[in-house]
Structures are given as C-alpha cells and as structure tokens.
Wavefront OBJ file of the C-alpha trace (Angstrom):
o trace
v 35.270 20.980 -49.662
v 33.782 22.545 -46.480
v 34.241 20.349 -43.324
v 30.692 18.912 -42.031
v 30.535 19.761 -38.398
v 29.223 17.040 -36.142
v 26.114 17.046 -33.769
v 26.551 15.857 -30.446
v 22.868 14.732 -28.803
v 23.233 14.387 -25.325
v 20.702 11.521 -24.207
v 21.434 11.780 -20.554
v 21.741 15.773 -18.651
v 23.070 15.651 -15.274
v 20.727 16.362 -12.774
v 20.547 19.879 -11.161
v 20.341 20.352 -7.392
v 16.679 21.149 -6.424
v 16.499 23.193 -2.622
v 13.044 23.561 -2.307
v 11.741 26.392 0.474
v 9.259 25.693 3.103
v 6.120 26.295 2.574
v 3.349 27.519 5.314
v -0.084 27.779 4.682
v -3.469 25.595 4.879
v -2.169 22.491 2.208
v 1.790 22.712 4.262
v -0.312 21.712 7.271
v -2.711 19.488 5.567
v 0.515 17.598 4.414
v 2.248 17.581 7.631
v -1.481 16.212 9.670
v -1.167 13.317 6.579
v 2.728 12.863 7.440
v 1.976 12.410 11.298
v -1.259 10.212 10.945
v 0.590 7.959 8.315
v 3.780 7.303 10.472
v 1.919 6.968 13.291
v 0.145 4.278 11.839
v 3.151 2.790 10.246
v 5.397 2.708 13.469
v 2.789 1.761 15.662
v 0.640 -0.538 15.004
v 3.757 -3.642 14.928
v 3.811 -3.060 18.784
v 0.010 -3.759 19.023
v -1.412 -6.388 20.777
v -4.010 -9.023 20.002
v -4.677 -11.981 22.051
v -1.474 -12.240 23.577
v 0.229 -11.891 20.056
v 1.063 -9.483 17.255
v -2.343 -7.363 16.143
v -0.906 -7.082 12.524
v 1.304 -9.754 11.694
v 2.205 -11.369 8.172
v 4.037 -14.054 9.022
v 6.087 -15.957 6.158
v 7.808 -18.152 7.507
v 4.401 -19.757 9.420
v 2.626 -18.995 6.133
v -0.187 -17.231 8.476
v -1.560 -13.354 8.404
v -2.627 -11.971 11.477
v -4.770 -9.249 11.076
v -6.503 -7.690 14.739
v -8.387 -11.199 15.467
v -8.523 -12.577 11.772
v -5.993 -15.071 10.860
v -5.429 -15.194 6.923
v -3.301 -18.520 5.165
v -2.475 -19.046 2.048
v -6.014 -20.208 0.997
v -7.205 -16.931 1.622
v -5.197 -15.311 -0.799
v -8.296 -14.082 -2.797
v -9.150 -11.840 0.252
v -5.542 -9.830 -0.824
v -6.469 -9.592 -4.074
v -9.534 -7.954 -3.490
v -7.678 -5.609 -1.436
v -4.935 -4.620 -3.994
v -8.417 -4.384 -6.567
v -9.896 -1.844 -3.960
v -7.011 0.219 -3.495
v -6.200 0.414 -7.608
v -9.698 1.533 -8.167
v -9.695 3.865 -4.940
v -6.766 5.128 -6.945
v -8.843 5.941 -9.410
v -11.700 7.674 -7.817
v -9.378 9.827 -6.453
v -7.408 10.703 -9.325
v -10.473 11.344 -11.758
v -11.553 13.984 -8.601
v -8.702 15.769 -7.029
v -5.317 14.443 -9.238
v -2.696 13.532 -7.653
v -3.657 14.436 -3.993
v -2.422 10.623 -3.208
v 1.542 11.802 -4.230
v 1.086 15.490 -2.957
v 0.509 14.269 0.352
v 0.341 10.382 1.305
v 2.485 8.812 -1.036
v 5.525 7.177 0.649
v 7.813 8.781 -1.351
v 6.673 12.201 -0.574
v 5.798 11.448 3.376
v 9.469 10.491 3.517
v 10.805 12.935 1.453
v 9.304 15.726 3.493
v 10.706 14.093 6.769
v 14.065 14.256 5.879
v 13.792 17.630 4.528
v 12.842 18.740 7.760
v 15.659 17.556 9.220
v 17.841 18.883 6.102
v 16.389 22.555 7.395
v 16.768 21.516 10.953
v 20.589 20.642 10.537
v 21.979 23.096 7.636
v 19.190 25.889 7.565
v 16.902 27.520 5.144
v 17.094 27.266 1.402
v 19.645 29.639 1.052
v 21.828 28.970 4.090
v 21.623 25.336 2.270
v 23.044 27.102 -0.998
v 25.806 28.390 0.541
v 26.680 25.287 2.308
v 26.815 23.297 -0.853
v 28.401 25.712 -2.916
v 31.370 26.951 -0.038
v 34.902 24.944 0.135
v 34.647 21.918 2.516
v 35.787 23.088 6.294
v 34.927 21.388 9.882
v 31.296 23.373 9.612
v 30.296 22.372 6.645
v 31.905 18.573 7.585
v 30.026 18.774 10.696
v 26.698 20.046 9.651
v 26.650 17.329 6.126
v 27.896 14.149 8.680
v 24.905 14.808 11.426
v 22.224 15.200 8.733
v 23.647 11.905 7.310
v 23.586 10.569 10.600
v 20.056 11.142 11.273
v 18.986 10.321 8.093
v 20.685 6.840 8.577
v 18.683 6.444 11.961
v 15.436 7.132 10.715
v 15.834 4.768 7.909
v 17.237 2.391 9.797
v 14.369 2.187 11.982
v 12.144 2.507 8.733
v 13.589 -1.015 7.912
v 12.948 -2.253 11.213
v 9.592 -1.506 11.661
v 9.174 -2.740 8.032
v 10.473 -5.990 8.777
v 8.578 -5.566 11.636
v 5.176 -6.741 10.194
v 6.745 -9.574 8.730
v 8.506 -11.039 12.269
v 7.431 -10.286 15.568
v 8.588 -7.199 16.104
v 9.452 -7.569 20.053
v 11.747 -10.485 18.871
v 13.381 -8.519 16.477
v 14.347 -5.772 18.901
v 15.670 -8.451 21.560
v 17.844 -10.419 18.595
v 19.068 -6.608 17.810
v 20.067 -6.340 21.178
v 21.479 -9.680 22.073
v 23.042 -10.057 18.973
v 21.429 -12.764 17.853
v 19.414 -11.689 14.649
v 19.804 -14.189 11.662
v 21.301 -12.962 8.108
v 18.369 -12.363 6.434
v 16.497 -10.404 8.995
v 19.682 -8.056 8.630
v 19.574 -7.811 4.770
v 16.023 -7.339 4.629
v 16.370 -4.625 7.489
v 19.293 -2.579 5.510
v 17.733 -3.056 2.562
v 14.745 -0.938 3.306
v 16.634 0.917 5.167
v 18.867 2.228 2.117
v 16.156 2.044 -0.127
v 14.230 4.691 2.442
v 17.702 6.751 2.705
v 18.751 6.656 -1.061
v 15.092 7.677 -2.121
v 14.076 10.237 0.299
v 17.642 11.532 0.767
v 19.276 11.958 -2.337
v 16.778 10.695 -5.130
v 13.633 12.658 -4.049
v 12.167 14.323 -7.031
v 13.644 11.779 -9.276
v 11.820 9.123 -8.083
v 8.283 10.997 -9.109
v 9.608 11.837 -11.969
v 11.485 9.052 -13.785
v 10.925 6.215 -11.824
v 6.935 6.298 -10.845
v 4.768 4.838 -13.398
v 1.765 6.662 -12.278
v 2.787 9.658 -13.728
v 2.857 8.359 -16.721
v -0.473 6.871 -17.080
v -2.049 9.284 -14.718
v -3.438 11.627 -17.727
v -5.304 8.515 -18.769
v -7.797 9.177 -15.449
v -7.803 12.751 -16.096
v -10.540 14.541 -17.907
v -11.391 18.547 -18.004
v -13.366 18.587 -14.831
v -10.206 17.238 -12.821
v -9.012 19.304 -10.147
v -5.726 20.172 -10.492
v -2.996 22.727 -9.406
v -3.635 25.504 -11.714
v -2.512 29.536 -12.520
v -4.511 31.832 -13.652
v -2.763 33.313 -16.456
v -5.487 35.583 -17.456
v -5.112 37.349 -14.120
v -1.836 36.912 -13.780
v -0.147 38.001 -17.000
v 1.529 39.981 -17.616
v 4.221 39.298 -14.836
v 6.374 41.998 -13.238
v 5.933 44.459 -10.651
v 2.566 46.780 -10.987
v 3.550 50.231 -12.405
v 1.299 53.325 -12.159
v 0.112 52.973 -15.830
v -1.006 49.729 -14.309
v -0.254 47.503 -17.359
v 1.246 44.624 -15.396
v -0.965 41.542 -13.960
v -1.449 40.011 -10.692
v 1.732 37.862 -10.627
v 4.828 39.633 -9.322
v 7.300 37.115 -10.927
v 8.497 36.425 -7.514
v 8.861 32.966 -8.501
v 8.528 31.991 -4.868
v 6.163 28.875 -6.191
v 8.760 27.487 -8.489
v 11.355 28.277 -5.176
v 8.652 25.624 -2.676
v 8.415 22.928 -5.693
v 10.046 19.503 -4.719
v 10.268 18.325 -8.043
v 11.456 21.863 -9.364
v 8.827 22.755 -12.073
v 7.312 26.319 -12.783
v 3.406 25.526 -12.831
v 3.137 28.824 -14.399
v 4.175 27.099 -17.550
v 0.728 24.967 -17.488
v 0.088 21.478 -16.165
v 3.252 18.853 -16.147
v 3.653 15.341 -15.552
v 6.303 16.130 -13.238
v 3.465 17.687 -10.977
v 2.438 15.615 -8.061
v -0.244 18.202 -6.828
v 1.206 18.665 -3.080
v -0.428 22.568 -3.284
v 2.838 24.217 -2.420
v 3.238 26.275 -4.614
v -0.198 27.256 -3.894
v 0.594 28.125 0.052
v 3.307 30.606 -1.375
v 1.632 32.030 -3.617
v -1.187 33.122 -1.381
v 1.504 34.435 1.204
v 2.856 36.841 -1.458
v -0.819 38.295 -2.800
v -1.494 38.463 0.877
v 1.664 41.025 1.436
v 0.834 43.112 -1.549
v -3.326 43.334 -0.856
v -4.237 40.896 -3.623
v -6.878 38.477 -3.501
v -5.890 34.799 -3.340
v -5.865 32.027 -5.389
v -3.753 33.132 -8.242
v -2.535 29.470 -8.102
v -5.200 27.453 -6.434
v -6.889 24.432 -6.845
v -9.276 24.318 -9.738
v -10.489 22.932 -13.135
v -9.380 23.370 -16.870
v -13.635 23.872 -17.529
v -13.854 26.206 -14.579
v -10.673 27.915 -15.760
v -11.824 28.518 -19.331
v -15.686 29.087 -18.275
v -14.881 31.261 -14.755
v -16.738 28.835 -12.868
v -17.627 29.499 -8.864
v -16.631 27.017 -6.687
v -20.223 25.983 -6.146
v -20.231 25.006 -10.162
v -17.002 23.199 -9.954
v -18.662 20.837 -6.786
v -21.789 20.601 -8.932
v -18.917 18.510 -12.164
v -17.908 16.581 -9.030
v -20.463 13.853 -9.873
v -20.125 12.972 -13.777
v -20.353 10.137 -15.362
v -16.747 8.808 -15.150
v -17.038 9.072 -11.303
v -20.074 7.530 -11.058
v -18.522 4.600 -13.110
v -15.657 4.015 -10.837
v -17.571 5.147 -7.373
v -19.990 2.265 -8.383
v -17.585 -0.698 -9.634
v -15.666 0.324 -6.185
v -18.898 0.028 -3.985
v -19.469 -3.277 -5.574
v -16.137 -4.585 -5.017
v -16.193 -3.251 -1.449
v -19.230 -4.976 -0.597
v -19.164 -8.250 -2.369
v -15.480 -7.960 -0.325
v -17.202 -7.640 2.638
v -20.177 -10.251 2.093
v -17.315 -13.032 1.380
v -15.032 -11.822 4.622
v -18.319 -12.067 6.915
v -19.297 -15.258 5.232
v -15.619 -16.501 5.574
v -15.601 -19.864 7.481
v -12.535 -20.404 9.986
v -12.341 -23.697 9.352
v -11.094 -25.929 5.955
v -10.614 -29.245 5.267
v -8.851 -30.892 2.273
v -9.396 -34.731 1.608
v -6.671 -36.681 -0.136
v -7.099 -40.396 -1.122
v -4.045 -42.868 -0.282
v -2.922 -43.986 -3.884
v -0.835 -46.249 -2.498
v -3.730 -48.110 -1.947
v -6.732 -47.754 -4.400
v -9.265 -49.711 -2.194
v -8.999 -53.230 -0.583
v -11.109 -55.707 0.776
v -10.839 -56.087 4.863
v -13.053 -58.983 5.233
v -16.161 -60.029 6.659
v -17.131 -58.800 3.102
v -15.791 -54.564 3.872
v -14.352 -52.972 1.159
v -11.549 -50.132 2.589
v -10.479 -46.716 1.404
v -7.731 -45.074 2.932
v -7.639 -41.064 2.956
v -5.709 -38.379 4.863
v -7.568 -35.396 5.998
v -5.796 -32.078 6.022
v -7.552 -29.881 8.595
v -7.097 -25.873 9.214
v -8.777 -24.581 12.083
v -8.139 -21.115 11.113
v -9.335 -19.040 14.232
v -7.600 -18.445 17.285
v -9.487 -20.795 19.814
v -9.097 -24.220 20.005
v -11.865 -26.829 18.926
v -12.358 -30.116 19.368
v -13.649 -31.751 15.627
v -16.111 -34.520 14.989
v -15.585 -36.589 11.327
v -18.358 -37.823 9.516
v -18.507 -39.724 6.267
v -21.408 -40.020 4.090
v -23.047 -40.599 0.843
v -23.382 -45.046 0.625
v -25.414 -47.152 2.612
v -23.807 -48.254 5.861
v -20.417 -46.355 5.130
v -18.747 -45.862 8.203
v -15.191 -44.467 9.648
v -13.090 -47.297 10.949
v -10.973 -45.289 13.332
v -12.216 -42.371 16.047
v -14.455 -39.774 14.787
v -12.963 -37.146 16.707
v -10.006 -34.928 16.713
v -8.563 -31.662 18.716
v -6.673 -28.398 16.648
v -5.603 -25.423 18.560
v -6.141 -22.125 16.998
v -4.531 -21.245 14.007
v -3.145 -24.695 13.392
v -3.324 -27.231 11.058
v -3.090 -31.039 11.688
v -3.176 -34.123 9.098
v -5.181 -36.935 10.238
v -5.226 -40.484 8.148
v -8.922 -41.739 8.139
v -10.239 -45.800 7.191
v -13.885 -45.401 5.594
v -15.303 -49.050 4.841
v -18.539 -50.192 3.073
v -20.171 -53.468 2.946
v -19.264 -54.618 -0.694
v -23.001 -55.524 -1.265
v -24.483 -51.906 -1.171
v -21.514 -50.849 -3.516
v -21.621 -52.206 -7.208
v -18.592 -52.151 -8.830
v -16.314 -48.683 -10.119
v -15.956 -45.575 -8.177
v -18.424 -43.862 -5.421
v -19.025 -40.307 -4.602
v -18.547 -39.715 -0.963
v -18.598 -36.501 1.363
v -16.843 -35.704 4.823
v -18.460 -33.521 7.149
v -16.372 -32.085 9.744
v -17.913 -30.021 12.913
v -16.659 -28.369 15.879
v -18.257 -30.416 18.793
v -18.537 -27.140 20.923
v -19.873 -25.065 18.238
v -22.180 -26.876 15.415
v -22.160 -23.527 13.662
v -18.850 -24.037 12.621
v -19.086 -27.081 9.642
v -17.461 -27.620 6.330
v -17.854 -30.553 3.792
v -15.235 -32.042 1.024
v -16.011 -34.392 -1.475
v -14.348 -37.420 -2.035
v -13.864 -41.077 -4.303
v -14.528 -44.113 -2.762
v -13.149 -47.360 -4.888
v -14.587 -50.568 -5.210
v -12.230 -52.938 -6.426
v -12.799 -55.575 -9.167
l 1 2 3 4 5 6 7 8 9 10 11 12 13 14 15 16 17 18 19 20 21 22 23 24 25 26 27 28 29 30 31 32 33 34 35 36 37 38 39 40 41 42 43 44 45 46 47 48 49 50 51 52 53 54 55 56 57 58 59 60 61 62 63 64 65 66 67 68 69 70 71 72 73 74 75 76 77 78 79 80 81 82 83 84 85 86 87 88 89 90 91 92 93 94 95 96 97 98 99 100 101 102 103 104 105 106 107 108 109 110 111 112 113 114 115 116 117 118 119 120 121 122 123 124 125 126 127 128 129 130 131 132 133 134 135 136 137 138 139 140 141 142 143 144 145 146 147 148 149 150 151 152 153 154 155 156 157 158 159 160 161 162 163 164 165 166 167 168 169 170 171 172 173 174 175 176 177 178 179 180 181 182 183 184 185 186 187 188 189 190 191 192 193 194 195 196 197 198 199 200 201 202 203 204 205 206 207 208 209 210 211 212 213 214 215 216 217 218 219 220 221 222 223 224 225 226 227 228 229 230 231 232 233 234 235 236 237 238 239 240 241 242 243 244 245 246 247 248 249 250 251 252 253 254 255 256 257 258 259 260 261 262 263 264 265 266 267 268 269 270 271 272 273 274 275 276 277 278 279 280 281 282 283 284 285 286 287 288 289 290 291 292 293 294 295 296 297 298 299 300 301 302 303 304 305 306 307 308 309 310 311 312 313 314 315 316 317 318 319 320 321 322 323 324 325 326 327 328 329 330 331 332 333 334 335 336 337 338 339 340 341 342 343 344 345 346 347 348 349 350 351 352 353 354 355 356 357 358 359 360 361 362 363 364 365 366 367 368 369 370 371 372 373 374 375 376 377 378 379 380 381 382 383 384 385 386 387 388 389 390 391 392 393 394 395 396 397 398 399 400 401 402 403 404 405 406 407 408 409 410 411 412 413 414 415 416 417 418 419 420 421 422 423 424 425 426 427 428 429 430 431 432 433 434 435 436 437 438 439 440 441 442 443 444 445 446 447 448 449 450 451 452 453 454 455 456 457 458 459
C-alpha cells in the first residue's frame, strides 16, 4: 500500500515587510496639503478660545459639548446623530465619484501613516538605505538610527493622545496636571492609550490596518459602479511590458515596477483593481515620472473609469457620467439631511424645562377650600449668558403658583426648583387636570418653552 501524503493548508502567512518609496508629483503634494490642513485642525483647535473657555470642548464628565458658542447636553443628542448620518452619506457621495479618495488622502490611518514615514526616511534613509538597515547584523548604527525613529515616533503619538484627550478635558489643565504631576489615572490611560494605538497603527501595522482590519474595504464595491473613478492602467497601451526594442513590439510600460515600489499597502495595480487599493494616486505620480524620462505621454496609470477605459472616453465625457442617477440619489438624500439639520439647529431653543410631579404626594387639600400639587421643575438654560426666568402655570380657572414666580440660571447650567400650584376645589371637578408651565426669560421674551403637566384632585 502506497503511503497517502498529507496536505498542510496554511491559514495564516506571515506578513512581508512593505518599504514603500516616496513619491513626488501633483497627488504626493495633494496628500501632503490634506496631511497639513488635517493636523492643523486636529492640534489646534483644543487651544482655541471661546468666551473665556474651550472653543471645542466635549466635556463628559459635565455632560456638556461646547462647540464655538453652542453648548450641546445630552438632550441634544439627535443633533450628533444627524452628524454621524451626514458624514456616512458624504461617504457615499464621495465614494460613488472618486473611490476611495477619503483613505488615499484624509483617512487617519493614512495621514498618520505618511507622518511617520517621513520621519522613517528622515532617520534611516531612502527605501533602499532602509533595506539594508533591516536586513544588516545589529551594530551601534543601526541601534542608533532604529532607537531615535522609535523615539520620535513615541513623541508624536504621545502628543496624538494628548491632544485627543484634549477635546474631552480642558486641554490647558491637562498640560499643567502633566507638568505638576498631578494628572488623575484615567486621564493617563486614556492618553497612552491613543497614544499606542496611534504608534502601533501608523508605525508597525500600516498597510494592515487598510487591509484586514477596515471594514470599508470590504463593502466599498457595494458604492461602486462602472462610471467610478478609480486608479486604473491602461493595459492596452501598456502591454506588452519590457523595454522598447527597434522592431518596436513592446508597449508603453517599461516594467520598471516603480508603482508597485511607492504602494503603501504593496499591491501591483497593473494586475487590475484590488480591495487592498485605497486610491492615494501614488503609483500614479511614479508612473508619470518614468514616461516623462523616456518621452512618453502620461497617464499610463491615471485616474479614470472602467466605461471610459473600455469606450476611450475624453476627460470631458468622463465629467459629463459625473452626474448619474446614483449620485443624484445620494447628492439629494444628503442635501435634505443637511438642511432639515440645519432648519432644527437654527430653530434649536437654548432653553428646556422638564416638569416632574411629587408622588409622594398625589394632591392635598390646603384649606380655605385649595386643592395643592406639588412638582419639581428641572430647568436647562443651555446658552452661555445668564437669565433671570419667570414661571407661569396655566390651563384651570384661578390656578396659581404658591411660591415666587421667578428664578436666576447662569449659562450653561441647570437648576431644580420645587414649585406649589393650587386651585380652588370648586372650578376643578373631580379626577385628573391637564396643566401647562410656561417658562420665559424676563430679559428676553423671545426665549420661552412650555411642558405639560397633571394636576390631581383628590376624592
């Protein structure tokens, strides 16, 4: 009997080093302008002021979002799910037009990635000086050169995690508890956690994070359709590869492979279009360096469509596919969001008032024939200047408050105030009345809400 030989399946490869080139041209720039506007954003606008406070501020702990001179709490929190719908669906609009333009160049992952690559080339060198670092015996260069890239990586995540935690406690206190030594035990596990999150993903993860981990390039297929732009080559003009010979039977492409050399996640989009692709144009930059050296036109690998691929289309036609019907779907559900958004945020009163009946005390008779309800008011003066309140009651004949109609709040505060509403029992019948509270600013009319209530009569 012959012995049966056994089939190993791997289910897990080992990863292979990726050292991606630098790339130069138009989109290298275009992702570097994205990379400065982004973290300029990011680490700047904590340290803005507003009104003697933090400009962007979403504070937990006081359960309050400060945004420029808007003041969001907890009741709000319809306002942040409109904003998560807008961005998903801006997502979308994008995608269905240009691909993955969002992960080629503003994506978090690949702004991050790309700033500690730069310091990767500032500290080791080029691609291949990089190779030969890795790949050479361990001495007091290579020790040297591995422990300040490390170092610098560490530093800009660590102040990644600051400024992260940043938004979510004043930032200015932050940096004094740093210094002073004084910062509490969460603020330090929340700032280390980012900050390894920021080093282990950009540093050492990278391309495995778009690849394996990111769930939008999974779906991302769903949104695309053939009039997509997308990182494409043109394998009609450039096959087939090699170096042009006098009989002049080779194509365009020189097999350089100088765009699978500038890929960050290490694919050859020569092969066609792959998941793995986050359309950052790289390739397309080194490409267009190489055809420039050898007289060729451009734009073997550019930007384009798998319609205006197939059909030759000018860029004029491609434009003119811009504006199709699944577009037009998403550009108008996202104009409707935005503005019924906006309608609701203008509308948005800075002022709220929950009534809650004492049950301790389901309504008693005073005398002198006064029937008595006991409620507590919960008001939130939710903008940043201080009012002084006037309580009303309506809704039965000759109801009245029994204690003083009027109340202060400073801004962005919230105070409980316990209220006696009595009737005269004649006017009331017996069983349950609907009441209302009216509650206006004294200095500013305008600025009024109501809340119903239950007034009971007792048997």
């Amino acid at each position: 009997m012959s012995e049966a030989k056994a089939t190993v399946i791997k289910m897990y490869s080992a990863r292979e080093e990726i050292y991606p080139r630098e790339a130069k041209g138009r989109y290298a720039t275009l992702r570097w302008a994205c990379v400065w506007i982004t973290q300029l954003v990011f680490y700047g606008v904590p340290w803005l002021t507003w009104n003697g406070r933090q400009a962007v501020l979403f504070d937990l702990g006081a359960r309050k979002f400060y945004i420029l001179g808007m003041v969001l709490w907890p009741q709000d929190f319809i306002f942040l799910a409109a904003l998560l719908i807008i961005s998903a669906y801006l997502l979308f609009l994008v995608t269905a037009v240009a691909g993955r333009v969002w992960c080629g160049f503003a994506c978090p992952q690949t702004v991050y990635t790309e700033m500690f690559m730069w310091i990767e080339r500032r500290i080791e060198g080029a691609r291949s000086a990089r190779i030969r670092l890795d790949r050479q015996p361990w001495t007091r260069d290579k020790i040297a050169k591995k422990s300040a890239k490390h170092l610098a990586w560490g530093a800009l995540a660590l102040w990644t995690g600051f400024t992260f935690v940043g938004y979510f406690a004043p930032v200015r206190g932050l940096l004094a508890a740093i210094y002073s030594l004084s910062l509490g035990p969460w603020e330090w596990f929340w700032i280390g956690f980012y900050a390894f999150a920021t080093y282990g993903n950009a540093g050492w993860m990278r391309e495995q994070v778009c690849k394996y981990m990111c769930p939008y390039a999974r779906f991302q297929s769903a949104m695309f359709d053939k009039d997509t732009l997308i990182v494409t080559y043109d394998r009609e003009r450039g096959e087939p590869r090699g170096v042009q010979t006098a009989a002049g039977d080779k194509g365009d492409c020189i097999d350089c492979t100088m765009c699978v050399q500038v890929c960050p996640t290490g694919i050859d989009i020569r092969n066609g279009l792959q998941y793995e692709c986050i359309g950052c144009a790289a390739c397309v930059d080194a490409c267009n360096v190489v055809m420039e050296k050898i007289d060729l036109p451009k734009g073997l690998i550019r930007y384009s469509t798998d319609h205006a691929m197939k059909k030759k289309w000018s860029s004029s036609q491609i434009g003119a596919r811009v504006l199709r019907p699944r577009v037009l779907i998403y550009t108008a559900l996202l104009s409707l969001i935005v503005i019924a958004f906006g309608i609701a945020l203008a509308l948005r009163t800075p002022l709220k008032l929950d009534v809650i009946r004492d049950r301790g005390s389901m309504g008693r008779e005073v005398g002198d024939g006064l029937i008595e309800n006991v409620y507590r008011l919960q008001i939130m003066n939710t903008a940043e200047t201080a009012h002084r309140f006037r309580i009303r009651v309506e809704g039965i004949e000759g109801i009245r408050l029994a204690d003083a109609a009027e109340v202060s709040l400073d801004g962005a505060s919230t105070r409980a105030v316990a209220v006696r509403v009595q009737a005269e029992r004649g006017a009331l019948g017996k069983g349950s009345k609907q009441i209302e509270f009216e509650l206006t600013a004294v200095d500013d009319p305008s600025l009024q809400v109501h809340e119903k209530a239950v007034f009971i009569v007792p048997k």
